[in-house]
C-alpha positions, 0 to 999 in steps of 0.5 A, spaced: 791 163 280 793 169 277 789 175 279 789 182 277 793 187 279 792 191 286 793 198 288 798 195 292 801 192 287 802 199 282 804 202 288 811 197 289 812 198 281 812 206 282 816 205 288 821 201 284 821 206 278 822 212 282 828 207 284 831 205 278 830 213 275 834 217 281 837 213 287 841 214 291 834 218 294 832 219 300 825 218 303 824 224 303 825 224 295 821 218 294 816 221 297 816 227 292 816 223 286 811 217 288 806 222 291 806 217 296 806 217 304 811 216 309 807 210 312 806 207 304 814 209 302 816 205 308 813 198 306 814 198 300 822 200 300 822 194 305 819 190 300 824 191 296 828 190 300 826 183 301 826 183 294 833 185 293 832 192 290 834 196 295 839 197 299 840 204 305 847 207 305 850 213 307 847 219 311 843 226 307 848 230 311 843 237 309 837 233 314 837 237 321 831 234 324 829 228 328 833 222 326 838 222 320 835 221 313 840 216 309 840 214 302 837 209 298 840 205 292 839 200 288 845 195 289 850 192 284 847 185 286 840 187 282 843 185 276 846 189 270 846 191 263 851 190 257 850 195 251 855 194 245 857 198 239 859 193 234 862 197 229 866 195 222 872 198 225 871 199 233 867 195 238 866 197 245 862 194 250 860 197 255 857 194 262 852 198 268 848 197 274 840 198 273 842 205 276 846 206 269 853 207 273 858 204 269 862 197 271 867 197 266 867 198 258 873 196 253 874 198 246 877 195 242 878 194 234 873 190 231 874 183 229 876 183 221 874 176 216 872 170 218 865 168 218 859 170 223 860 164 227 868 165 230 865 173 230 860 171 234 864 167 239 869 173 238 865 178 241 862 172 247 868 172 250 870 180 249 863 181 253 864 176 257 871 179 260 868 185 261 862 183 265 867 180 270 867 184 275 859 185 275 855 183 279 848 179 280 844 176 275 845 179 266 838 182 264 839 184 258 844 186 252 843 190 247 848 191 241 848 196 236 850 195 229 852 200 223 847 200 218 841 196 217 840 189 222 842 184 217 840 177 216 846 173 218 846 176 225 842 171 227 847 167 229 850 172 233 843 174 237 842 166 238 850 164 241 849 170 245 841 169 248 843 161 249 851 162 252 849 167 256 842 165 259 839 173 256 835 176 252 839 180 246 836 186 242 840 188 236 838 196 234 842 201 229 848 205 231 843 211 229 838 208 233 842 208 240 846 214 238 841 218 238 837 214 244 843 217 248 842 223 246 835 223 249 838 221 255 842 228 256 836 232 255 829 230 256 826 236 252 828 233 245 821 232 242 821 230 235 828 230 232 832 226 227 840 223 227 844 222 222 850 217 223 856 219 218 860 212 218 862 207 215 855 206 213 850 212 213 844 210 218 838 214 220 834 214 226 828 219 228 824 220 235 817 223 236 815 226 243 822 224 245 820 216 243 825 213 238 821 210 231 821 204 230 821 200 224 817 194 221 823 191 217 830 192 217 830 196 211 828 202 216 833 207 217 837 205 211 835 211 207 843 213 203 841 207 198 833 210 197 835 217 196 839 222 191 844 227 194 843 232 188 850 231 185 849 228 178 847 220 180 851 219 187 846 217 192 847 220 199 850 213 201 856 215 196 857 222 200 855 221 207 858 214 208 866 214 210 866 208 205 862 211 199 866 219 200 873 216 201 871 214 194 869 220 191 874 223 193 879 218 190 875 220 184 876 227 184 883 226 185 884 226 192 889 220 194 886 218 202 889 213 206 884 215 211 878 220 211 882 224 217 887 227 212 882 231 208 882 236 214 889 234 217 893 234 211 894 239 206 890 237 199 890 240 193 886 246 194 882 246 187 880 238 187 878 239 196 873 244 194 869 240 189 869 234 193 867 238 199 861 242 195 858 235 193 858 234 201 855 240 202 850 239 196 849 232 200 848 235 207 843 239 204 840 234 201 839 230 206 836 235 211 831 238 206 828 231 206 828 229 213 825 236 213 819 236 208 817 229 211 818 229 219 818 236 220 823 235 226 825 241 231 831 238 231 837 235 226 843 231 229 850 229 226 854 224 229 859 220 227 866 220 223 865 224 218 862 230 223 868 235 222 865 235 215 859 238 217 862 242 222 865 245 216 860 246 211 854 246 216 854 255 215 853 254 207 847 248 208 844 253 213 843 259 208 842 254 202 837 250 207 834 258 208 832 258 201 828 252 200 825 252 206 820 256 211 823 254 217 830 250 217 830 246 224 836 246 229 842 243 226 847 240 230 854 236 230 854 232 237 862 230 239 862 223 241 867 218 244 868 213 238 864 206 239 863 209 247 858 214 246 853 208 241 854 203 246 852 208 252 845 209 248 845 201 247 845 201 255 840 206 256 835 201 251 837 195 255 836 199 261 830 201 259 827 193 257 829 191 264 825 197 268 818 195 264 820 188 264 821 188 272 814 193 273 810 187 269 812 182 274 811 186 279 804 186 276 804 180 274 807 176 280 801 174 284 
């Protein structure tokens, strides 16, 4: 019969919590961040122990009384987690420990055609290989898709739950790039993201905790929204796919979006487009501003050396139509590794609680 949870038990979940966020630790540490004592610690890392969550290894060479402190670490044995950045034109999987320390990633170009079956067997086999040298049990996937989470990836999250016996969670590329971002830097409170791709996406957190919305519409935001230049919405300027278009229109001949800062272009026709990308970006800001009143704007994506560019002008036009114009910022990323980093870090995340509450649970 389940009872429910005692003190001992929230004590074991806090010891594990401290575990998965900083190991390797010492005793010492593990004491410090559970406010626990010594004599507690110690049973509980020997549960855990039993358990299969922690394993001792090296020896803390800064101890210089009474026996030597040694290290705790989560073992490769515990399981592992796969983020992945399922891009329309680059796909990287990426698989860690529950430590977050990374086993392997590939990256490769996305599959093109074919129905969503043959990609979803396509994608099943790449991770597959890459998680081969991982060890114990697959807790949890998350994979990260450009723009909104369409109906048809279903059958991808079907094949992949029930070939690979784990649970899969489909979110954003903005959603888990600016998850990563977070990572890094734990005094972000409320901020936006906006991933310039092939698809425009929007992601935003408040208190350090990313939004989420209550249908797949949410974050899709370039269809919905005008970027004040005649009746282009944001998506016809701030995605690869809809700005390579508008340039065609204006009488620059892209093959690929990097020829419009790596090639010589004709001056007059590269200045209006890159005025109307600049209207955009500030478009784009000044609603996010109006509405979420963030501290902080982040861009990321392909089209980030344009922002760099134009992001001078957009600050003093923003100055002009707003008391306070938030932090702006491009963040360099690794194409496909940097979003599948932050779908790890969600997966990681689930696993932590998801082993908290059947610590509480388990009676």
């Amino acid at each position: 019969m389940r009872t429910n949870p005692t003190a001992r038990d929230y004590t074991k979940a806090s010891v594990l919590d401290a575990l998965l966020s900083e190991a390797p630790l010492t005793r010492t540490r593990l004491i410090e961040l559970t406010r626990l004592s010594q004599a507690t610690v110690s049973r509980k890392v020997d549960e855990l122990r039993y358990d299969g969550f922690v394993v001792e290894q090296g020896v803390n060479a800064v101890a210089r009384r009474g026996r030597p402190s040694t290290y705790l670490d989560v073992p490769g044995t515990a399981g592992h987690v796969v983020g992945i950045s399922f891009g329309a034109r680059t796909t990287c999987v990426l698989v860690t420990d529950l430590r977050g320390r990374e086993v392997r990633h590939v990256i490769v170009p996305s599959r093109e055609g074919g129905d969503m079956e043959a990609t979803s067997e396509w994608l099943l086999d790449l991770v597959v290989d890459t998680s081969k040298s991982a060890e114990g049990p697959l807790r949890q996937i998350v994979a990260a898709l450009p723009g909104r989470v369409r109906t048809e990836t279903a059958l991808l999250q079907k094949t992949i739950e029930d070939r690979l016996n784990a649970p899969l969670l489909l979110e954003s590329d903005a959603s888990a790039s600016l998850r990563g971002i977070l990572e890094e830097d734990a005094t972000i409170g409320n901020a936006v993201l906006f991933m310039l791709s092939t698809e425009l996406s929007f992601a935003s957190c408040t208190d350090h905790e990313i939004a989420k919305g209550r249908t797949s519409a949410f974050g899709h935001l370039g269809e919905v929204l005008f970027s004040g230049v005649g009746n282009e919405t944001l998506e016809g300027l701030l995605s690869t796919k809809g700005f390579v278009q508008f340039a065609r229109g204006r009488g620059l001949d892209l093959d690929d979006i990097q020829a419009l800062w790596s090639q010589p272009k004709d001056a007059a026709s590269r200045a209006e487009v890159m005025e109307a990308f600049t209207t955009a970006v500030v478009a784009a800001v000044g609603a996010v501003a109006v509405t979420l009143d963030p501290e902080s704007v982040y861009f990321v994506g392909r089209l980030s050396p344009l922002v760099d560019e134009v992001l001078p002008e957009a600050r003093r036009r923003l100055a002009q139509s707003l008391p306070v114009v938030p932090g702006i910022t491009v963040v360099p990323q690794v194409v496909g590794l940097s979003v599948a980093q932050g779908a790890a870090y969600a997966g990681l995340a689930l696993v932590q609680s998801r082993l908290r509450d059947s610590m509480l649970e388990a009676q």
